[in-house]
N, C-alpha and C positions, 0 to 999 in steps of 0.2 A: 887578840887585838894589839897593833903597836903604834908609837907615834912615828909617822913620815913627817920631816923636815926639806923644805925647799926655799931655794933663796931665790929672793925677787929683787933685784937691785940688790939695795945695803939693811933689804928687809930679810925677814926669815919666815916663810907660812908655815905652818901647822896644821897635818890631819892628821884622825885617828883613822884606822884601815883594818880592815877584816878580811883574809882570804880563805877562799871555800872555793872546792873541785866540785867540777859540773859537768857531767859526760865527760869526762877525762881533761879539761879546759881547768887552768886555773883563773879563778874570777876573785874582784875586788870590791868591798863596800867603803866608800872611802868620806868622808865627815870633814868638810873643811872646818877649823877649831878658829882661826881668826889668826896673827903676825904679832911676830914681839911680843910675846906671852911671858910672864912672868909665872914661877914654879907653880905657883896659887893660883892664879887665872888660870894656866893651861888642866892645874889638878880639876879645876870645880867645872870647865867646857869640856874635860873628858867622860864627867861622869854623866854629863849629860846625854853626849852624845852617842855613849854606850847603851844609854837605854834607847836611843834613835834605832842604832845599828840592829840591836835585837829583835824590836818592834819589826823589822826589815825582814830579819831571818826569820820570823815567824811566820810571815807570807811567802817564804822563797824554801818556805821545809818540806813541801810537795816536790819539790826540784830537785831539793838537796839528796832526797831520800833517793830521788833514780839516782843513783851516782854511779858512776865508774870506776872499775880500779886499776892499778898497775898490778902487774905480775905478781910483783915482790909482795903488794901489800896485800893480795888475794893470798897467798903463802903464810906471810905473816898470821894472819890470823887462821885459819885453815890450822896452823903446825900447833896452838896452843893445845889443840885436843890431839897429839899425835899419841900419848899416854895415857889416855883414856881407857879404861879396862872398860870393854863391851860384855853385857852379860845377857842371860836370860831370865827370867823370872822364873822360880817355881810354883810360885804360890798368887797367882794375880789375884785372889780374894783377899790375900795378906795384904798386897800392896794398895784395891781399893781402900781397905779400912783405913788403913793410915793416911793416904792421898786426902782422903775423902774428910777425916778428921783435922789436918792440917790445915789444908786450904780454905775451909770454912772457919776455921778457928782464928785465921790470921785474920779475916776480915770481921769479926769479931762475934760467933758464936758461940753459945754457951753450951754445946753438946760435948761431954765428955767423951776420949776416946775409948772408955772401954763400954758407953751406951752405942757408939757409930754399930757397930756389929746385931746388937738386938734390935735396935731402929731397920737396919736394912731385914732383917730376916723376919722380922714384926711385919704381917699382913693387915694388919689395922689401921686406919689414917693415920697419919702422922698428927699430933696435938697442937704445933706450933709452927710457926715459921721455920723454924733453926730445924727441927726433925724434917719438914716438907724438904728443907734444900739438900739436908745430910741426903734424902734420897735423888734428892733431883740429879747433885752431881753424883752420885753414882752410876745413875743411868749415861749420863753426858760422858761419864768413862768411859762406861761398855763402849757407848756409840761411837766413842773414837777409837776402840777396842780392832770394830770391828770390819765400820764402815768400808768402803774404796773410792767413796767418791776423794775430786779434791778439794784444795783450799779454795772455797769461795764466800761470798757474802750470805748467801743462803746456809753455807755449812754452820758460818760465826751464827746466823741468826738462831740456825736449829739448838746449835751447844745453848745458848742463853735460853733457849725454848725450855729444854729440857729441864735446866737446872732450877729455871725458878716459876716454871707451867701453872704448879699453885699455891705461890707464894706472892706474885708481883702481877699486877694488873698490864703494864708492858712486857709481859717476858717474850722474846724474841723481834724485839722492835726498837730500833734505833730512835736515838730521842731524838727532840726536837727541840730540847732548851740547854742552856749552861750548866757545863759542871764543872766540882773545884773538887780536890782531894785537900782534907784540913788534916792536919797534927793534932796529938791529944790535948792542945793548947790552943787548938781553934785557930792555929794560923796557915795559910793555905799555901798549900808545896807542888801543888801543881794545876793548872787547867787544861781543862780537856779544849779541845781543839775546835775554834768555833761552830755552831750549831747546823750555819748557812753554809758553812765548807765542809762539811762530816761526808759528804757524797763525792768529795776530790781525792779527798784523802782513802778512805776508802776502796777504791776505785784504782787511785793511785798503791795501793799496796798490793793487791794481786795480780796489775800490772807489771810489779817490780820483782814478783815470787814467781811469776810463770816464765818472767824474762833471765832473771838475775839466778836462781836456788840450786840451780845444777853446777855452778859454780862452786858452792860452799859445800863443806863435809855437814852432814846434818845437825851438830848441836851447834855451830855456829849459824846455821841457818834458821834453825829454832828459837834463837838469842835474838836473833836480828827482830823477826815478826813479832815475836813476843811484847820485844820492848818497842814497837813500834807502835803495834797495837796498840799496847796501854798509854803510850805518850795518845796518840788521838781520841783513845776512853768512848768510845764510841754508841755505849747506853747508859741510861741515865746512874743505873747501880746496879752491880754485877761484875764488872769489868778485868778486876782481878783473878773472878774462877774462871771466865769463862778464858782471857787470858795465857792462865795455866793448862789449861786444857789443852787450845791452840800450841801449846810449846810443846806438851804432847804427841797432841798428832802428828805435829810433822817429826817427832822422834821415829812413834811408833811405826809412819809412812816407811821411815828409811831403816824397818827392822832392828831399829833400837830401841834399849828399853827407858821407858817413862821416867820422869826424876822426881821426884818428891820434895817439894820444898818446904822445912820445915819451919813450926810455929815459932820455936827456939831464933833463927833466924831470921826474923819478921823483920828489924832493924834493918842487917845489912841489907836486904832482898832490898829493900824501898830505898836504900843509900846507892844502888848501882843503878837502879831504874831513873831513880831522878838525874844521875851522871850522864846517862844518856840522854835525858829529854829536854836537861840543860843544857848542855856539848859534846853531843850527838859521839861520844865515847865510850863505847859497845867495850872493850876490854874489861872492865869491871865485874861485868856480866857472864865473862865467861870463865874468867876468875870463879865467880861464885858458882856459878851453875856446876863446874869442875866439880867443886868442895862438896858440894850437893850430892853430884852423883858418885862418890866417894862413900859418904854416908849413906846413900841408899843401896847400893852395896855391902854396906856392915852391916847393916839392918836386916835385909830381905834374906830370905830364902833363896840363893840364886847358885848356877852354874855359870864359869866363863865360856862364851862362844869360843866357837875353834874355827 
């Protein structure tokens, strides 16, 4: 956002201005601030109408999200994974365990990883919660293992089926109320995306992946949905495994392999997510997601493709 100055007679007006690309169009939100502003008056009508502008972007992010690009910045982003070491896995029991142990840990599970392994291979109920889901997402891997379908709303609802079948009385059903993601401090870093627009947005994503995805190399393509999806957070809780999963499949879709995001990393992982869901700034993401698949290549069991 910047200040625009225009002179009116022997006056001077004042707006603040936002620009944002829209189907290849550049577009403006523009805040008239009031004339003759003094440093202080125009500091405290900026902040105001900062929060105006956002409230704005916040109903124009179904829009913002079809976007188009220029050459150059289809490139630009594309060439970040041009050193990407592609592998294969040897051992896809190795990488459930640990996938499987991570991801639920970061949302806050108390299953240790060296129980993840006797939990999945244990034919008995699961005791709690935290075992029921260690198993759920594991199935919700295979299923992205193995599936052909593609990305669709039924697919997201199945992965969330899967994972939390008997643990959660909604599993596979989009809410229909408010949700906030809080800090260990109880203060709130993000909202999921109104309750009454969940069906736009939605709607609006696999619109924009059947249209847009052939464009992009597949881990930036993976980056994009991902972080889209969880800016919208679209069940009431879950949204982070089932999330990771989706970043998966369309890995595994484009014969690449799965990334593992680790427990250790929980900080940055939520530091690039919110970078984009506050200004819609996808590099971060693939910065990290990089670093990721680095370390799940020092970890794993793996051969490089040839």
């Amino acid at each position: 956002m910047y200040i625009e100055k225009r002179k009116h007679g022997k006056s001077i007006k004042f707006y603040l201005v936002y620009s944002y690309r829209e189907e290849g169009n550049v577009k403006k939100i523009r805040k008239y601030l009031g004339q003759d502003l003094s440093e202080r008056e125009l500091k405290n009508l900026r902040k105001k109408a900062e929060e105006e502008i956002k409230e704005q972007l916040d109903n124009l992010l179904i829009k913002l999200f079809d976007f188009s690009l220029t050459k150059n910045q289809l490139n630009k982003l594309n060439n970040y994974v041009n050193k990407v070491v592609v592998f294969h896995l040897e051992d896809w029991d190795e990488f459930t365990e640990k996938f499987v142990y991570n991801t639920n840990a970061i949302e806050g599970s108390t299953v240790e990883q060296d129980e993840v392994i006797d939990i999945l291979e244990n034919k008995k109920p699961a005791k709690d919660n935290d075992e029921k889901e260690t198993k759920g997402v594991a199935k919700a891997l295979n299923y992205i293992r193995k599936t052909k379908k593609e990305l669709s709303l039924n697919l997201i609802k199945k992965l969330h089926e899967l994972c939390f079948e008997n643990s959660k009385s909604f599993a596979g059903k989009f809410r229909k109320v408010e949700v906030v993601v809080r800090n260990s401090k109880g203060d709130i870093i993000h909202k999921g995306v109104p309750a009454s627009e969940l069906d736009d947005y939605l709607n609006d994503l696999i619109e924009w992946y059947n249209k847009h995805g052939s464009k992009f190399k597949p881990l930036i393509l993976a980056a994009i949905i991902h972080n889209q999806f969880e800016h919208i957070h679209p069940f009431q809780d879950g949204n982070g495994r089932v999330g990771r999963l989706l970043l998966n499949f369309i890995l595994l879709k484009s014969k690449y392999p799965p990334i593992n995001i680790k427990l250790e990393n929980r900080k940055d992982y939520y530091s690039v997510l919110k970078e984009y869901s506050d200004n819609h700034n996808l590099t971060p993401t693939i910065k990290f997601l990089i670093n990721q698949y680095k370390k799940t290549l020092k970890d794993m069991s793996t051969k490089n493709k040839k």
